[in-house]
C-alpha positions in Angstrom: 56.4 80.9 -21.3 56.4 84.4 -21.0 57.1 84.0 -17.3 60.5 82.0 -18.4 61.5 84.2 -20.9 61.0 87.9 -18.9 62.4 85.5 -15.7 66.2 84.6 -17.7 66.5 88.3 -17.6 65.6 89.9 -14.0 69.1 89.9 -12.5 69.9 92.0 -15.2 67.5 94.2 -15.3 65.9 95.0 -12.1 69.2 95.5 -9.8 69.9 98.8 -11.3 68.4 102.2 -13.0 66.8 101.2 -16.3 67.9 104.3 -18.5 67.6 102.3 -21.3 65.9 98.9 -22.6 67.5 95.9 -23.1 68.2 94.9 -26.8 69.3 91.3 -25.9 65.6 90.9 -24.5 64.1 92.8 -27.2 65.8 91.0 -29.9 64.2 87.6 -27.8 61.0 88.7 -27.5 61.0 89.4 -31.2 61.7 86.2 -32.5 59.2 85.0 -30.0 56.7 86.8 -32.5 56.1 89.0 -28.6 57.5 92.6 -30.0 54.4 93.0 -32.1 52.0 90.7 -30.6 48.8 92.6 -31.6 50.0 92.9 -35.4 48.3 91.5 -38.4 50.6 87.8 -38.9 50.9 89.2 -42.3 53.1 92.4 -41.0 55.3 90.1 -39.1 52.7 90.4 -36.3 51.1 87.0 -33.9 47.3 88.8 -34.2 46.9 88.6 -31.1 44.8 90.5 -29.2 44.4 93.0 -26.4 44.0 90.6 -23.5 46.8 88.7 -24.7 48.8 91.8 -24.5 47.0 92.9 -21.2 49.3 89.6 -20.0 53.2 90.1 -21.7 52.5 93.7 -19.8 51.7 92.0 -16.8 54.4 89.4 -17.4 57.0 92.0 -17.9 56.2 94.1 -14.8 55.7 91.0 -12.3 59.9 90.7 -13.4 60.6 94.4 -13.0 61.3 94.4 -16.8 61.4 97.9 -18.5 61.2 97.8 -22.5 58.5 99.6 -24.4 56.6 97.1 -25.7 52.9 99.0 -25.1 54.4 101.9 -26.8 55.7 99.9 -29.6 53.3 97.2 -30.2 49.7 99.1 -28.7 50.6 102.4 -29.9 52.7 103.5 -32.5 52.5 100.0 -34.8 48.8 100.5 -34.3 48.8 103.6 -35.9 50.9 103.3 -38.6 48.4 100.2 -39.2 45.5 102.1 -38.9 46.2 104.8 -41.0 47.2 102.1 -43.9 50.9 103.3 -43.6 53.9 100.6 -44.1 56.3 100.4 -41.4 59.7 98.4 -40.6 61.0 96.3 -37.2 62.6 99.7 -36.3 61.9 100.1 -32.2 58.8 102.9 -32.0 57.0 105.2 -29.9 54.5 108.6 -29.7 54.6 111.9 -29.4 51.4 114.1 -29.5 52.6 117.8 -30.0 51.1 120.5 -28.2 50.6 123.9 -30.3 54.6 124.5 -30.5 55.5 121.3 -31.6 56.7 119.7 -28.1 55.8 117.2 -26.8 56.6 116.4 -22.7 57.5 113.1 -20.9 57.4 111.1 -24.2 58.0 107.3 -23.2 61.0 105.6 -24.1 62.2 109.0 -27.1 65.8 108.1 -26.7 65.8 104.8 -27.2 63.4 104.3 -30.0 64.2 104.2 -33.6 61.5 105.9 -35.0 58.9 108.3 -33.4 55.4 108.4 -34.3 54.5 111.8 -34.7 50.9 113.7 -34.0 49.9 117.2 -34.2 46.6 118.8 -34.4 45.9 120.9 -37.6 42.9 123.2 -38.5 40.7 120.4 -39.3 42.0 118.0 -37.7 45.4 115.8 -37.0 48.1 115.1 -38.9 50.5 111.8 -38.8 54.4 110.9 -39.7 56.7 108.2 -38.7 59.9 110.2 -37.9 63.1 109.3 -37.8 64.7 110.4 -34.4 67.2 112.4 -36.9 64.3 114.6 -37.6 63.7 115.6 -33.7 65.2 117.3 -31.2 65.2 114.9 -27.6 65.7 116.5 -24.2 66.3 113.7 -21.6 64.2 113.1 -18.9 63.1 110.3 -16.5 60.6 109.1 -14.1 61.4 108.0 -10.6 62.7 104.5 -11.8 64.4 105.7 -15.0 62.9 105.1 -17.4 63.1 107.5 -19.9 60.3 110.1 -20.0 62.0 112.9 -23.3 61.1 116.1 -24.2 60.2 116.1 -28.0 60.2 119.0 -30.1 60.0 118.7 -33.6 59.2 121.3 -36.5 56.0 120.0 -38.3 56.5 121.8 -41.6 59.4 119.8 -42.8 57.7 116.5 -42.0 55.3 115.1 -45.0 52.2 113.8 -43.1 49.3 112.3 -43.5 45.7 113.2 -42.1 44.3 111.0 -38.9 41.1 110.7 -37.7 39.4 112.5 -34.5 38.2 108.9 -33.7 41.6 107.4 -33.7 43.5 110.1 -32.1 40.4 109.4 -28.8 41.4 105.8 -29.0 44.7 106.4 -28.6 44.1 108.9 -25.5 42.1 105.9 -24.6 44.3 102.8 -25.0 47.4 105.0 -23.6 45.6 105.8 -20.5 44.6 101.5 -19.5 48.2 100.6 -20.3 48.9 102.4 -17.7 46.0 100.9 -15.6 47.4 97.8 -16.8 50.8 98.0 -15.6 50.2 99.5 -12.2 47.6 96.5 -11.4 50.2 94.3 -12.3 52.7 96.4 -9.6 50.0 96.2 -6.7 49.6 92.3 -6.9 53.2 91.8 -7.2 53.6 93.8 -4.0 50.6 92.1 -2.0 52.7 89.2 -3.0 55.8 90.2 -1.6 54.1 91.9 1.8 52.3 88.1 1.9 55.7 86.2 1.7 57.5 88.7 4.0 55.0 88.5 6.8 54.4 84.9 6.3 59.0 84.0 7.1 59.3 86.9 9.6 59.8 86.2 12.9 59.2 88.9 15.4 58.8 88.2 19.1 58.8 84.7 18.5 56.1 84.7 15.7 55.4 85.5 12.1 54.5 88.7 11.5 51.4 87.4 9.6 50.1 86.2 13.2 49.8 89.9 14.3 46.6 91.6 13.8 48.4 95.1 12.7 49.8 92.9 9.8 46.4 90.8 8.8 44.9 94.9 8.6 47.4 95.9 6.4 47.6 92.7 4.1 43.9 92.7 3.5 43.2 96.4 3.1 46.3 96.1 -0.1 44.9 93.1 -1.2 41.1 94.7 -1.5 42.2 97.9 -2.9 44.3 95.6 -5.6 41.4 93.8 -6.3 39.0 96.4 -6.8 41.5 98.1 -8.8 42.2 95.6 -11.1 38.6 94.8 -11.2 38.1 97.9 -12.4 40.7 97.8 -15.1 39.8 94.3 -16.4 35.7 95.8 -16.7 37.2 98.6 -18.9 39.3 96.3 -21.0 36.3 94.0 -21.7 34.2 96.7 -22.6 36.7 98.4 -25.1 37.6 95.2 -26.5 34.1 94.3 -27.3 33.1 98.1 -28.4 36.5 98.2 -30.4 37.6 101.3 -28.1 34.7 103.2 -29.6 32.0 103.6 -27.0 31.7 107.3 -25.1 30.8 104.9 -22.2 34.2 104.0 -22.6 35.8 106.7 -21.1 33.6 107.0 -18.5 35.1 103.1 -17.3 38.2 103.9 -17.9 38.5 107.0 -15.9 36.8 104.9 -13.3 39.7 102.6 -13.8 42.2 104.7 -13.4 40.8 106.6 -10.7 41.0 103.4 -8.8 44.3 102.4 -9.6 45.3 105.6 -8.5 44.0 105.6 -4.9 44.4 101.6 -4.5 48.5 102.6 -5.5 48.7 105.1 -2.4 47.3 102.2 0.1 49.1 99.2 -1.4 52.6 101.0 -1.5 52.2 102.8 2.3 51.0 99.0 3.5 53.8 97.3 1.4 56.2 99.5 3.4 54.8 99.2 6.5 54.5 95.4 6.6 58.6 95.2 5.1 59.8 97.9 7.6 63.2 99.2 6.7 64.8 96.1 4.8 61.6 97.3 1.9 63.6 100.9 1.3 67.1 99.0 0.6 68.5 98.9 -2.7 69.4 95.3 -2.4 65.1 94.1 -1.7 62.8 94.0 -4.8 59.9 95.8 -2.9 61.3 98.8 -4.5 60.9 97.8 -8.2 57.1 97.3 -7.7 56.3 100.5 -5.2 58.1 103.1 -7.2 57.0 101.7 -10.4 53.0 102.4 -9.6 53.8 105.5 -8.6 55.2 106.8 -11.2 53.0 105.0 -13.8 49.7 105.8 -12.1 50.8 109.9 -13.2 51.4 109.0 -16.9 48.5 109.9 -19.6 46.7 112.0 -16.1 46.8 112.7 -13.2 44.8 110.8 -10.1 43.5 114.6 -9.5 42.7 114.3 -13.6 40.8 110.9 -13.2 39.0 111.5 -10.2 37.5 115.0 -11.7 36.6 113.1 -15.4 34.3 110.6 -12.9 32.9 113.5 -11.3 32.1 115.2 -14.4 30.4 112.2 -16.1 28.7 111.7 -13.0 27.5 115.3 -12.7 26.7 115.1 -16.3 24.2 112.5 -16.5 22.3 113.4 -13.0 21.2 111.3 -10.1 18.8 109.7 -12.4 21.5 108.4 -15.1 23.8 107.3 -12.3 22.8 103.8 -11.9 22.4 103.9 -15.7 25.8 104.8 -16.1 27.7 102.4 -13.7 25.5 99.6 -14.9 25.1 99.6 -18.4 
């Protein structure tokens, strides 16, 4: 189903720069009971759960569809919920503010509705669903367009309300796999498309999938995309049965995204290898997929960020924890 529905909309959304969502989809996907999937049926939500939403993410990129349902539905819904605060169908995202009240690259600022809102106090954090009235939005985008604002927003006249240590590390947490998520999603849809390119391309009389060059480069994408999205499936698992509140956790997911991040820089090289010059046109999907795990695989950290968080845990617990570590 999801297929069908994201599937009605790709000539319209993937054949130019998405600066903006589309509201025609989003008003679809919200009678579809998709817009808050994870939400409580008795907030207007389908209860689903995370793996459930681990697949409308994956739906939506395999389509090249850009709307911001993770930061609407597995972000700043989930927060409101779990702080007990009411909220409306208004179109929502986060900001966490650094010490001045900005907040960089925030996901989708322009187009949202509302903003959640999170700054760190002396004790603690504080929380407010903001209307985007009530902040100031520089706009910005990533290399696909989508929009990536500048927040800045002046604390003292917002009324908020106190948030947990715990939560604000689940949401560094669940921010960080969408992402995972998404680019996984990117890297099989391009092993796809290097598969069916090689597979119709005649070159010297043959399919390119008959030269050996060609088998090299499919397998080695289709290995890091496996072991990537092995990784990020073994992180999901394990947050969804800890409910994102294990320290192990982080440990997996920076594995995760470590992962993702190399396997991105092999699958998108290979993708454009195997397509040759037709992959950097405008007018050829490969494009949508490539640029898009690029980009993503930089939100929420850095590869350099990831790779040094494994290290660290790994340094941490000592070549006697290590097999401890990976393994429990």
């Amino acid at each position: 189903m999801m297929d069908a529905v994201f599937g009605a909309h790709r000539s319209t959304l993937t054949r130019t720069p998405a600066l903006d969502y589309d509201e025609a989809l989003w008003r679809r996907l919200d009678e579809l009971g998709l817009v808050r999937l994870t939400g409580p049926e008795s907030k207007g939500g389908s209860g689903a759960g995370w793996f459930e939403a681990a697949e409308l993410l994956a739906a939506a990129v395999r389509h090249g569809v850009r709307i911001p349902l993770a930061e609407h539905d597995l972000l700043a819904c989930w927060l409101l919920e779990a702080n007990g605060m009411d909220y409306d169908d208004a179109v929502r995202t986060v900001a966490v503010l650094d010490d001045d009240g900005i907040s960089a690259a925030v996901p989708w600022a322009r187009s949202a509705q509302r903003i959640v809102v999170l700054w760190r106090v002396d004790r603690g954090y504080r929380l407010a669903d903001a209307a985007v009235g009530a902040v100031a939005i520089s706009e910005r985008t990533n290399p696909i367009g989508e929009p990536r604002d500048t927040v800045t927003v002046d604390v003292s006249l917002l009324d908020g309300v106190p948030v947990s240590d715990r939560l604000v590390d689940q949401l560094v947490r669940k921010a960080a796999l969408i992402r995972a998520i998404q680019v996984c999603a990117a890297l099989d849809r391009i092993v796809e498309l290097s598969i069916e390119h090689a597979s119709t391309r005649v070159q010297f009389g043959r399919p390119l999938s008959k030269f050996q060059t060609m088998q090299n480069l499919i397998s080695d994408s289709a290995a890091e995309a496996a072991l990537a999205r092995s990784a990020t499936e073994a992180a999901l698992t394990a947050a969804v049965a800890d409910s994102w509140a294990t320290d192990r956790l982080d440990f997996m997911i920076a594995v995760a995204r470590s992962c993702v991040g190399h396997a991105a820089s092999v699958v998108v090289r290979n993708g454009h290898q195997i397509h040759g010059a037709i992959g950097t046109t405008r007018e050829h999907r490969l494009h949508e997929f490539t640029r898009a795990a690029l980009a993503w695989r930089s939100d929420y950290g850095s590869v350099d960020h990831w790779d040094s968080a494994v290290t660290d845990a790994t340094l941490h617990v000592g070549g006697r924890g290590l097999w401890s570590l990976i393994t429990a």
